[in-house]
N, C-alpha and C positions, 0 to 999 in steps of 0.2 A: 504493500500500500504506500512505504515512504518513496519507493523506486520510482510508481507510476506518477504520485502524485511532484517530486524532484521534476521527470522528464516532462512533465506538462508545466511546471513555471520554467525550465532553461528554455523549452521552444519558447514560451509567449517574451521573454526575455530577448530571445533571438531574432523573434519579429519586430519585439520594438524598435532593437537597434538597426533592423535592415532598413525599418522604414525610416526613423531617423537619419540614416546616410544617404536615402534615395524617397524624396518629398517626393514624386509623380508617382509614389505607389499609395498615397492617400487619395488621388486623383481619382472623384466618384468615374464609374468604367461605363456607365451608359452617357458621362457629358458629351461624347464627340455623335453619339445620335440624336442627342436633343439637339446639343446648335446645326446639326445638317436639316432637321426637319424644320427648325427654326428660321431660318434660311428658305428651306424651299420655300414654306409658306409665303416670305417677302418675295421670292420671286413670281407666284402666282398671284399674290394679294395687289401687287403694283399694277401689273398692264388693267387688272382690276379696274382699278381707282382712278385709271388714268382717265379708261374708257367712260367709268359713270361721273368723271369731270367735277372729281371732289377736291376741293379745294378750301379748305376752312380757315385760312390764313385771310380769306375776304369777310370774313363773322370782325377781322379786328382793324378793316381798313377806317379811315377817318369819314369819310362818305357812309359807310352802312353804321359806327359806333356811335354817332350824333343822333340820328333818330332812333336808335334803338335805346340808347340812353335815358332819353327824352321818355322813352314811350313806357320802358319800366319806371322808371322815377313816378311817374304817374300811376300805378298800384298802389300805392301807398298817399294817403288812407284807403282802405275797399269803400265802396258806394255802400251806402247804410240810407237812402232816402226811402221813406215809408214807400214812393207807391214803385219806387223799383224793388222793392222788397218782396214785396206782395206780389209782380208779375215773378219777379224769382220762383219764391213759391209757389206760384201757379205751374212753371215749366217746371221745375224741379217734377213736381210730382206726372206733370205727363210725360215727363221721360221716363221717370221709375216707370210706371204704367203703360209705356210703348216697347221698354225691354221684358216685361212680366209678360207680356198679352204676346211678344213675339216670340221669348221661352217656349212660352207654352204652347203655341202654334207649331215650334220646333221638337218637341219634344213626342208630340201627335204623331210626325215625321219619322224622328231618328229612332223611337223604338221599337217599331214593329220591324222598321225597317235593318237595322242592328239583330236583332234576332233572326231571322231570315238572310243574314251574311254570316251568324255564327256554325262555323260547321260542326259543335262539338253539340249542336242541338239534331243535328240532322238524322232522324231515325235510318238512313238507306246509311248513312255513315259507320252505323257502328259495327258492320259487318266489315269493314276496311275502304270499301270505294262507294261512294258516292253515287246515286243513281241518277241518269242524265240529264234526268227531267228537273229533279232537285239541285244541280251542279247549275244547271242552264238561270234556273230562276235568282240563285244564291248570286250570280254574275250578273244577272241584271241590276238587281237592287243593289250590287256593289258600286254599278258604273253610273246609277241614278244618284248614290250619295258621293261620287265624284263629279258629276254635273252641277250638281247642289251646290257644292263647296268649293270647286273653282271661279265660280263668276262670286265677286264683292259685292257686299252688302249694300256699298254705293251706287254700284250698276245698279242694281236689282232697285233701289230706290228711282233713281231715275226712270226705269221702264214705267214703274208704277207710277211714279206722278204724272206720267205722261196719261195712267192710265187711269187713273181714278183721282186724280187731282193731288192738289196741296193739301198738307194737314198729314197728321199723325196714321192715317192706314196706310201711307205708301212705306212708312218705316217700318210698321209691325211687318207688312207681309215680306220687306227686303230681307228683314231679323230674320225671321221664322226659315226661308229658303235658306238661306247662308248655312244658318247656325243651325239649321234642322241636317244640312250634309255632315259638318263638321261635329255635333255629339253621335252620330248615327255611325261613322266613321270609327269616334274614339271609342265608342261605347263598344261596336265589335272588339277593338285590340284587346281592350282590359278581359271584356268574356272570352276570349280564344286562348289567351295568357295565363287563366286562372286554374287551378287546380278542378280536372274534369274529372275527377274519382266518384267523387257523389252526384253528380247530373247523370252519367253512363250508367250506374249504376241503376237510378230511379227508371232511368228509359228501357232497361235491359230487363224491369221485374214490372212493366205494362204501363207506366208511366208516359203523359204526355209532354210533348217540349216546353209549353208554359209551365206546367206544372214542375219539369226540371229544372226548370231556369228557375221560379220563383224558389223551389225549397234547395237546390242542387248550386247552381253560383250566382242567383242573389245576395244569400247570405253572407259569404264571402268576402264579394265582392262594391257592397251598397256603402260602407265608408268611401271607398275612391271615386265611384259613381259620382254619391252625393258631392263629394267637393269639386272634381270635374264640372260638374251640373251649376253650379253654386259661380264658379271663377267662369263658366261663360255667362250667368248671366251678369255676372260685373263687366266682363266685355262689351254685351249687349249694352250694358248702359252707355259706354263710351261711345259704342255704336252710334247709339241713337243720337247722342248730342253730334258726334259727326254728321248723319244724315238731316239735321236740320239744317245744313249749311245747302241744302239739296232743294230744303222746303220742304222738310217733312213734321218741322214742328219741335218741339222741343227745347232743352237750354241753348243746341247748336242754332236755333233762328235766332236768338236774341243775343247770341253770343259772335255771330256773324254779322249783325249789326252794330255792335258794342264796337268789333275791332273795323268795322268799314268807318264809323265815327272816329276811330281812335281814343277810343275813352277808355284810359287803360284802369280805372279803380270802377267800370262795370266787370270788364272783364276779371281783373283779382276778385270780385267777390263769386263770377261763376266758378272761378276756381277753385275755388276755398270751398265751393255745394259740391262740386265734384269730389275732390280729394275728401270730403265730407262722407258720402255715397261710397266709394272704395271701402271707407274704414269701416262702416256698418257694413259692406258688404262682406269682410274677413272678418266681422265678428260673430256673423249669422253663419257663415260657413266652419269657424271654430266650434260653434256653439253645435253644429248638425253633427262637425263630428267624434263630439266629445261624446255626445245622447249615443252614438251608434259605436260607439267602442264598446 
């Protein structure tokens, strides 16, 4: 025991001093692949930047610094006048209420349609392949909630104002399309990702798909759901105030006139309802998934 434990401090003795005489052998040994990667990435990130003509050294020329100066100096104090208060309030709440109504519209959407792209629901599945008919249907609904989710919710706004006018339903039904591809979308990855021991199982002893899914990987899986669910519709709201710059109503109408005015303390106070709206919106979504733990 004295022998082995001698020859294990003379090596680590021995290593000290190697390293001591020869410093490039503390040299971390993956540093020459990070600075090459490090490197590449400058070499593809530049022709980049050149191409999307970014240039942010013009954010500090004396021409753009002067009114932009000018324009935040005036945030300060926020607008506090009673009857801009009350229109505040008024659009505050039709946004909350143009992103809720278009959730919800979305939600109509991505769930059935999420279910019918999950293959771990597919009864002709569990025998190993997929039956044609069901493979066939599973790919449609997958390329409808890619239809969905590539065109922006501001296009989508546009069509419809053109189609049913100004005012708050041209923005629910932009929300609802959009955000109805992109949960239907996410909702499938999380159900195909999730542990399929107990949905297989339910559908293998006469069980149907809903019924898998709600007792088999809801359970599961309804904490990430719910917070998913929750952080689009804090999107949705942001949405919405953009789509009012469209004329679809909302804090983005009045917030698109505040800055065509240049009244910069209308605009800090819609700032401050906004960044307002985020933080209830991560405290409703904390609070969902504290109940579901």
């Amino acid at each position: 025991m004295v022998y082995f434990g001698t020859g294990r401090a003379a090596r680590g003795d021995a290593l000290s001093l190697s390293m001591t005489k020869n410093p490039s052998s503390k040299r971390d040994p993956a540093w020459y692949g990070r600075v090459f990667w490090f490197v590449a990435c400058l070499l593809v990130c530049w022709p980049l930047l050149v191409l999307s003509e970014f240039k942010p050294w013009i954010l500090f020329d004396a021409s753009a610094m002067k009114p932009a100066i000018h324009f935040f100096g005036d945030f300060f104090p926020p607008q506090t006048n009673t009857e801009f208060l009350r229109t505040l309030l008024r659009e505050t709440w039709r946004t909350v209420a143009m992103a809720t109504a278009g959730l919800s519209l979305a939600l109509l959407l991505a769930v059935p349609l999420s279910l019918v792209c999950v293959r771990v629901l597919s009864l002709s599945a569990l025998t190993g392949t997929m039956a044609p008919l069901s493979g066939a249907v599973r790919q449609l609904a997958r390329w409808l909630l890619l239809i969905l989710r590539s065109v922006p919710e501001l296009v989508w706004a546009l069509v419809f104002v053109r189609v049913v006018g100004l005012g708050p339903t041209a923005g629910v039904l932009a929300i609802a399309l959009t955000y109805g591809g992109m949960l239907g979308k996410v909702y499938a990855d999380i159900l195909e990702s999730s542990d399929t021991h107990a949905s297989n199982s339910l559908m293998r002893n006469g069980a149907g798909r809903l019924q898998a899914f709600l007792y088999g990987l809801l359970p599961q899986n309804a904490g990430e759901l719910t917070s998913y669910t929750v952080y689009r519709w804090e999107c949705a709201i942001r949405s919405s105030a953009v789509l009012g710059f469209v004329g679809a109503g909302g804090l983005g109408q009045i917030m698109d006139s505040s800055m065509k005015s240049f009244n910069g303390s209308e605009v800090a106070s819609i700032l401050l309802v906004f960044m307002l709206l985020v933080w209830l919106a991560d405290v409703f979504s904390a609070g969902l998934r504290k109940n579901l733990a």
